[in-house]
ROPATI-434079 format. One record per residue: x, y, z of N, C-alpha, C in turn; residue number from 0. Coordinates in steps of 0.001 Angstrom, whole numbers, always signed. Atoms other than C-alpha are relative to their C-alpha. Layout:
REM ROPATI-434079
   n_east  n_north     n_up  ca_east  ca_north    ca_up   c_east  c_north     c_up  num
        X        Y        Z        X         Y        Z        X        Y        Z  NUM
...
This chain:
REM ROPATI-434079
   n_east  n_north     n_up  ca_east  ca_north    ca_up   c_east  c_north     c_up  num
    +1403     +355     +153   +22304   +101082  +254906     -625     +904    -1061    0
     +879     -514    +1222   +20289   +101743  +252052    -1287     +116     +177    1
    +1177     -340     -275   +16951   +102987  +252397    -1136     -465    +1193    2
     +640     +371    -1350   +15936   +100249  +255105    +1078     +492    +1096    3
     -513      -62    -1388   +16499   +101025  +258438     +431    -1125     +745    4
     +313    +1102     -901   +17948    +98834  +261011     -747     +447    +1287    5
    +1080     +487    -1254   +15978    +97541  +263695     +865    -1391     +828    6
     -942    +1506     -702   +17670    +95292  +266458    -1851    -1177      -86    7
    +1185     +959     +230   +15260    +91916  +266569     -704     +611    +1541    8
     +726    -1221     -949   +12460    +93630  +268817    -1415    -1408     +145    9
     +785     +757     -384   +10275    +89892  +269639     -757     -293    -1731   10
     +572     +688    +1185    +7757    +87655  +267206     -599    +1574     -964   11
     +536     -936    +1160    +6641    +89585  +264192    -1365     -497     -127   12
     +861     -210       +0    +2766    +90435  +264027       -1     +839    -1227   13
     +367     -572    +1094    +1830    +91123  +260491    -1185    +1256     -191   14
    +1164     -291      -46    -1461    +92570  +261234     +318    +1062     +818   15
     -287     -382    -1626     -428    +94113  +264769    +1099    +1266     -728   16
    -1156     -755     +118    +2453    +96106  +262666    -1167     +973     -921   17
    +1047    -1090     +974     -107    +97699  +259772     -922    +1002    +1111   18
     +646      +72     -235    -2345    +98392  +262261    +1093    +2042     +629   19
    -1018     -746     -256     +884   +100377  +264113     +668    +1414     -976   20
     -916     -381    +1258    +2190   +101465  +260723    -1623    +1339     -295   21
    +1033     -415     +519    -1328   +103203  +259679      +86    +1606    +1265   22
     -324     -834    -1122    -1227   +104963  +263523     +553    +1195     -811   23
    -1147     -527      +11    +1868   +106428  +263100     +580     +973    -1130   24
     -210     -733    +1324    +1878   +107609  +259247     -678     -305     -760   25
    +1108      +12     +514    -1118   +107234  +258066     -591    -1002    -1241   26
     +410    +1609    +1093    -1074   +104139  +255793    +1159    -1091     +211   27
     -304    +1572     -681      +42   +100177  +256736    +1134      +40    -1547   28
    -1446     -183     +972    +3978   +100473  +254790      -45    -1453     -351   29
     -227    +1153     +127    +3628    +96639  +254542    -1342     -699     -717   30
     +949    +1531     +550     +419    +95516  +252860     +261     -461    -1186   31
     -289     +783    +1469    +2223    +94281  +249844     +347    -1386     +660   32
     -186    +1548     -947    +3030    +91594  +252815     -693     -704     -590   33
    +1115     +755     +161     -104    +90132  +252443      -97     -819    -1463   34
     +312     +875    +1145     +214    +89196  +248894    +1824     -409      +16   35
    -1566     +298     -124    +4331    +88820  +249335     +504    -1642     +755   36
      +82    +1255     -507    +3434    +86037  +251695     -813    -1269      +94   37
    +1513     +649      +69     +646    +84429  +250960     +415     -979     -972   38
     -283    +1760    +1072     +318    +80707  +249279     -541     +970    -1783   39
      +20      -99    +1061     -710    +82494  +246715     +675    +1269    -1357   40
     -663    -1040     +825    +1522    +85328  +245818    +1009     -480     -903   41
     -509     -169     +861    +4267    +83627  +243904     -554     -317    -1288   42
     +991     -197    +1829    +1488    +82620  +240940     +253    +1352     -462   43
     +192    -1188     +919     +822    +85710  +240479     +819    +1057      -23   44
     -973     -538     +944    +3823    +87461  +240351     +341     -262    -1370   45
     -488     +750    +1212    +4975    +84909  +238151     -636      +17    -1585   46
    +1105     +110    +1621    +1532    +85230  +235521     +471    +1664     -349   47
     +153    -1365    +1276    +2125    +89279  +235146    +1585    +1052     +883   48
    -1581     -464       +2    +6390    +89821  +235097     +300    +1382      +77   49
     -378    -2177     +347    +5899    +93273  +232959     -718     +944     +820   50
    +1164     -958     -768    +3165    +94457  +235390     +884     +367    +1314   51
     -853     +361    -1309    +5517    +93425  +238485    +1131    +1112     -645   52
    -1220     -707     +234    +8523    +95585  +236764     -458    +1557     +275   53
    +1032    -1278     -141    +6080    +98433  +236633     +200     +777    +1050   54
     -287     -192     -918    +5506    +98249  +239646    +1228     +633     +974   55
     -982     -358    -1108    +8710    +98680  +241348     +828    +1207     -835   56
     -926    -1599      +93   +10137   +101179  +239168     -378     +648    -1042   57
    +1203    -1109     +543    +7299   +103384  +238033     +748    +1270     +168   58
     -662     -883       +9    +8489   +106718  +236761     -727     +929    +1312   59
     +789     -873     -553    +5729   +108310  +238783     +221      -59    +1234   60
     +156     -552    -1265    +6281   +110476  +241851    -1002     -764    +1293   61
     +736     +686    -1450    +5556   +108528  +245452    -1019    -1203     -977   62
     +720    +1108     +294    +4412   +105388  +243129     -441    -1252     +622   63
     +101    +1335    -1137    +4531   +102851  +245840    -1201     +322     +732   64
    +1296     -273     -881    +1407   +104713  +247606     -672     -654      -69   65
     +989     +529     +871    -1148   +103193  +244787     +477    -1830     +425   66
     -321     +826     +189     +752    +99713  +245316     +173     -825    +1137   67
     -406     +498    -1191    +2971    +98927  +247942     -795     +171    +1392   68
     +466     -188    -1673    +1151   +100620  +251069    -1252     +140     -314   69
    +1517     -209      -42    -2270   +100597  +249785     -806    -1329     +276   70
     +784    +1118     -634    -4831    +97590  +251210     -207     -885    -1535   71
     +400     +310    +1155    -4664    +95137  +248289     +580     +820    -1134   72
     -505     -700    +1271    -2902    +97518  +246155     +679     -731     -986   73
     -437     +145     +906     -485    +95829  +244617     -247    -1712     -550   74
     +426    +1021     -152    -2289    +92061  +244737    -1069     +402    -1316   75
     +966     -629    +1474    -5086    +94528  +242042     +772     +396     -341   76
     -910      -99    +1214    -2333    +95987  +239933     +115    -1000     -816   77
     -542    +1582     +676     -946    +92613  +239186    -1261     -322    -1073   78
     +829     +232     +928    -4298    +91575  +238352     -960      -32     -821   79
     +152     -963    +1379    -5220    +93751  +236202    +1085      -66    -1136   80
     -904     +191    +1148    -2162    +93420  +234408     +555    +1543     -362   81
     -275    -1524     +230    -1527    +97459  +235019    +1362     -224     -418   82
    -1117     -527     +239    +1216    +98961  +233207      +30    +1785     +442   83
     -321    -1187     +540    +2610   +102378  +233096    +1645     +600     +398   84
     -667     -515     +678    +5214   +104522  +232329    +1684       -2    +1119   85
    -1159     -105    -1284    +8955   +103716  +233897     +682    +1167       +2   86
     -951    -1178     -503   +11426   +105830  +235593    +1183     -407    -1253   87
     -792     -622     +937   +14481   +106834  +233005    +1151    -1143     +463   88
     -720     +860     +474   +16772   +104377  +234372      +72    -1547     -403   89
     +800    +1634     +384   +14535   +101094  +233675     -137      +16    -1480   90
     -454     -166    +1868   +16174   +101146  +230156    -1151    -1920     -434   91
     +634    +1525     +572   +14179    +98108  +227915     +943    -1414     +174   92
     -667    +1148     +205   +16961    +95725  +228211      +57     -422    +1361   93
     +292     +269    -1235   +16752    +95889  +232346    -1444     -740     -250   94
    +1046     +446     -493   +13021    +95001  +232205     +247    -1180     -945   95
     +123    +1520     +298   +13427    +92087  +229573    +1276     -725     +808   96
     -880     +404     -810   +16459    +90858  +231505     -640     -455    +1165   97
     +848      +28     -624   +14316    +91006  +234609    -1282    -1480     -608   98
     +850     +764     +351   +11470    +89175  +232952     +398    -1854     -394   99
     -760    +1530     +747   +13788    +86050  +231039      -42     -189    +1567  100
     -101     +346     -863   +15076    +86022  +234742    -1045    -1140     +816  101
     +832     +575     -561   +12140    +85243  +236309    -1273    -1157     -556  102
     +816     +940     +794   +10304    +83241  +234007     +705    -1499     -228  103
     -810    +1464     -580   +13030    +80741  +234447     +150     -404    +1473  104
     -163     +423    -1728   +13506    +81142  +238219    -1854      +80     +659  105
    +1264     -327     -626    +9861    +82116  +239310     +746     +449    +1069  106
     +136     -630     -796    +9085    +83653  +242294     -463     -423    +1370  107
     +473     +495    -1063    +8761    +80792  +244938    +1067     +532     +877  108
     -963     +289     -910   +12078    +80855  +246546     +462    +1356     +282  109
     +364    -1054     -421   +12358    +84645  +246442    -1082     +891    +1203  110
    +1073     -535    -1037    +9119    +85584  +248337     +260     -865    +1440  111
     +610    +1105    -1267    +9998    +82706  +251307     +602    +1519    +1033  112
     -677     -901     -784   +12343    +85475  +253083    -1353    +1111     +401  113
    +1782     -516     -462    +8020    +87581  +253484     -160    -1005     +709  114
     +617     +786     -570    +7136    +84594  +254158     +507     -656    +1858  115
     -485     +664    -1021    +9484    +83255  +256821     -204     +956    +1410  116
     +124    -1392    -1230    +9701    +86782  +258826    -1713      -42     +378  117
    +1287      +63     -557    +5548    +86371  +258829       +4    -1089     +770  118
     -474    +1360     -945    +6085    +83115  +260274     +896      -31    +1326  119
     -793     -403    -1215    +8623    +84330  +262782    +1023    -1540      -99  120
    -1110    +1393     -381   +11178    +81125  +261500    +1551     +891     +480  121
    -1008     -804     -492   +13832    +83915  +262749     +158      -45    +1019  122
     +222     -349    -1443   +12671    +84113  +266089     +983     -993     +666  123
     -330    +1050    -1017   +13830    +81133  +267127    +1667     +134     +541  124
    -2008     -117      -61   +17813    +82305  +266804     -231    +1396     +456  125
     -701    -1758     -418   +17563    +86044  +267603     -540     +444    +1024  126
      -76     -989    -1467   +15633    +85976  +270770    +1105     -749    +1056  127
     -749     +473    -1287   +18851    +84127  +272134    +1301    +1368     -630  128
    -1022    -1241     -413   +21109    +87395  +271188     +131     +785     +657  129
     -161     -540    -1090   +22246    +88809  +273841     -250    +1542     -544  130
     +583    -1519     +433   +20832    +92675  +273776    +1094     +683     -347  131
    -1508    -1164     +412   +24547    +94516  +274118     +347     -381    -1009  132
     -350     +269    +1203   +25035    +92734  +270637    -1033     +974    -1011  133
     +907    -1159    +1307   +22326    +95284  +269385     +535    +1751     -931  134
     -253    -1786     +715   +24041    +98348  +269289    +1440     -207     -952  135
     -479     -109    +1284   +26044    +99047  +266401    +1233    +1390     +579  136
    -1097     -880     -586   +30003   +100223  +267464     +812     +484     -786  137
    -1071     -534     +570   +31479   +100959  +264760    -1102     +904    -1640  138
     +606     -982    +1214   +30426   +104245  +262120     -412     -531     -811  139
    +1136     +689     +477   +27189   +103631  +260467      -35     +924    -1261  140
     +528     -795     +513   +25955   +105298  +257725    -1574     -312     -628  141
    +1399     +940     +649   +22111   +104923  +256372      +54    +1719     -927  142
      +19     -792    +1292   +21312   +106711  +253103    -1642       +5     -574  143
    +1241      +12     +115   +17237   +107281  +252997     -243     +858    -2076  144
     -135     -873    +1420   +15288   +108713  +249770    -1490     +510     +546  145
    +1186     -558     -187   +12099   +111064  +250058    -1128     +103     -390  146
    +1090     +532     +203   +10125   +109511  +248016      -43    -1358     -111  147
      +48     +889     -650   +10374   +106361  +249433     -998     -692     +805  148
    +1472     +216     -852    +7032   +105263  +250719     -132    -1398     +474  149
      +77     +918    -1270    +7605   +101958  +252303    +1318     +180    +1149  150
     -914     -281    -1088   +11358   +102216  +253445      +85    +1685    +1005  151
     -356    -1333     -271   +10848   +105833  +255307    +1091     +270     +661  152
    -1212     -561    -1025   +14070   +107916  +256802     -622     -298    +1209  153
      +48     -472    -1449   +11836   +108405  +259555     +351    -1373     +910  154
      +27     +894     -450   +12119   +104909  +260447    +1386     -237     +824  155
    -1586     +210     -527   +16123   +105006  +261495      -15     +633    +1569  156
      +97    -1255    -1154   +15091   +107750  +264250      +75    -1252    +1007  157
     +675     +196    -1065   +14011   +105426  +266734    +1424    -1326     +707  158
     -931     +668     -926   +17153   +103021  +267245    +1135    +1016     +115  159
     -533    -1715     -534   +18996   +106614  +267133     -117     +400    +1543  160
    +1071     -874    -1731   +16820   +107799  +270386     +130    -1228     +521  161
     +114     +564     -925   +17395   +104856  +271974    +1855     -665     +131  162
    -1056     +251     +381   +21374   +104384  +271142     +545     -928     -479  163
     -294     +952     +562   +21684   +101573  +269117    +1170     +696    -1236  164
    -1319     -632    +1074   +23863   +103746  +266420     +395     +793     +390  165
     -493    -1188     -817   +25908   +106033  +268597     +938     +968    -1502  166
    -1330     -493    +1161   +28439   +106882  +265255     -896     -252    -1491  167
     +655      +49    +1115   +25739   +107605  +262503     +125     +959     -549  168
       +4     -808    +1436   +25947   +109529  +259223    -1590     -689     -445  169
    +1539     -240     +900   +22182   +110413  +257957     +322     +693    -1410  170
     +383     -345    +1431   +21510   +111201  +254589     -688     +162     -982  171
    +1198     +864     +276   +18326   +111630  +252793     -117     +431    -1839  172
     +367     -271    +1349   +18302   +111958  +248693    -1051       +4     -541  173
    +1255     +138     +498   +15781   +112674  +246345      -95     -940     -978  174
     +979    +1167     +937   +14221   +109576  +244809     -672     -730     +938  175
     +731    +1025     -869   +12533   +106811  +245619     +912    -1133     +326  176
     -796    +1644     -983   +13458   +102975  +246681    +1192     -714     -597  177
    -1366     +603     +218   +16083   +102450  +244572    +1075     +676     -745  178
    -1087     -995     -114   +18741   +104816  +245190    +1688      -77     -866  179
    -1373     +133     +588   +21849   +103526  +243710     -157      +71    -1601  180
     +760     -206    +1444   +19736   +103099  +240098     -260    +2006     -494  181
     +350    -1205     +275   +18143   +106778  +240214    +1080    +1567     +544  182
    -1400    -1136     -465   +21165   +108626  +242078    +1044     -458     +422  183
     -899    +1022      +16   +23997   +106603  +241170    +1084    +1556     +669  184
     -860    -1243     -371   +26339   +109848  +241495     +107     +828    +1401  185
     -126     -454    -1428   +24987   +111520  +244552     +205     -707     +948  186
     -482    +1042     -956   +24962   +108384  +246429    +1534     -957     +282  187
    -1576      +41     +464   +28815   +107963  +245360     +529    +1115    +1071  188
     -180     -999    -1259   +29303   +111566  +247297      -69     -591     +855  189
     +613     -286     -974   +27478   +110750  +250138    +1164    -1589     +733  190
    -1184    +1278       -3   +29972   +107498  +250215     +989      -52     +618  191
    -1085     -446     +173   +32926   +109175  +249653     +110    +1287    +1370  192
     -215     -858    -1187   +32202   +111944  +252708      -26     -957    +1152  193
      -83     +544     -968   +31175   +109481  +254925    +1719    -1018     +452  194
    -1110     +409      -62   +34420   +107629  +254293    +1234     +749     +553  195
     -741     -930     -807   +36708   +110594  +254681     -249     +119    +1038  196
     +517     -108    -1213   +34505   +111604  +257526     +972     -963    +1544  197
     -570     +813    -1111   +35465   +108322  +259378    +1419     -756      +99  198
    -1053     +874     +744   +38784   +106930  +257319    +1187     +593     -432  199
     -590     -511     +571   +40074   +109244  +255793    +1536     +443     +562  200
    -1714     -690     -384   +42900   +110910  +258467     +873    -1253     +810  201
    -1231     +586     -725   +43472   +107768  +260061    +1196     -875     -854  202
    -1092     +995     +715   +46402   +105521  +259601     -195    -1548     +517  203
């Protein structure tokens, strides 16, 4: 696992009911990019401002997701405004036009339904018939957090931990933000490669 945590399916999903939770708990709602993620009217406006949207997700600047992702409306006003600024070192120019051609041919309907469907709860209907002892997780886990990470947090893994859903877990928490394999291609190679030995390595 990469920066999200799992979570066994834990009943209908409450969009509102979770920010509300989320705000509690750590002091700002990790999900109100929902709101424009799911909404009839979020894939327009991804779709009208591409280079603003690239920005967005991989802004050089320290804990950038605050201003965006977890702020009320944050990243619904970025967009449209049309904010830019300055990327992180490995969002070379040929990633963001790559990115952009992408989506300017595919848009951004059929992407956002997976917000959309989980607000909707079209999941529910299959996972509240899994039986619970299918929740816990039997065979060596590893999750790989980052610390500046401001929607997926480490802290979030703790809690099917404390309740034993991952009895055979490897934690790990690197420094970047949300997209770990991009900004710490190398350390997250280590952290790989121990966990493997760790669990692989002596047997036969």
């Amino acid at each position: 696992m990469l920066n999200v945590a799992y979570h066994p399916p834990a009943g209908p999903f409450d969009l509102e009911q979770a920010l509300v939770l989320m705000k509690q708990a750590f002091g700002h709602g990790l999900y109100y990019y929902w709101r424009l993620f799911a909404s009839d009217e979020g894939p327009a406006i991804l779709n009208a401002h591409l280079e603003s949207l690239f920005t967005a997700l991989h802004a050089k600047k320290l804990d950038h997701m605050k201003d965006t992702f977890t702020t009320e409306d944050g990243m619904k006003n970025y967009l449209l405004a049309d904010t830019k600024q300055e990327l992180a070192d490995y969002a070379t120019p040929k990633m963001q036009e790559d990115f952009v051609k992408q989506f300017e041919r595919d848009g951004f309907v059929a992407p956002l339904q997976w917000y959309r469907a989980t607000k909707e709860n079209v999941h529910w209907g299959v996972e509240q018939k899994i039986p619970q002892e299918r929740f816990k997780v039997t065979v060596p886990a590893l999750f790989v957090g980052s610390n500046h990470d401001n929607v997926c947090l480490t802290a979030l893994i703790y809690w099917s931990v404390q309740v034993g859903l991952l009895p055979d877990l490897m934690i790990r928490e690197l420094d970047g933000s949300h997209w770990i394999p991009f900004e710490k291609p190398k350390e997250l190679g280590e952290v790989v490669m121990e966990y493997l030995v760790a669990n692989f390595g002596n047997k036969k």
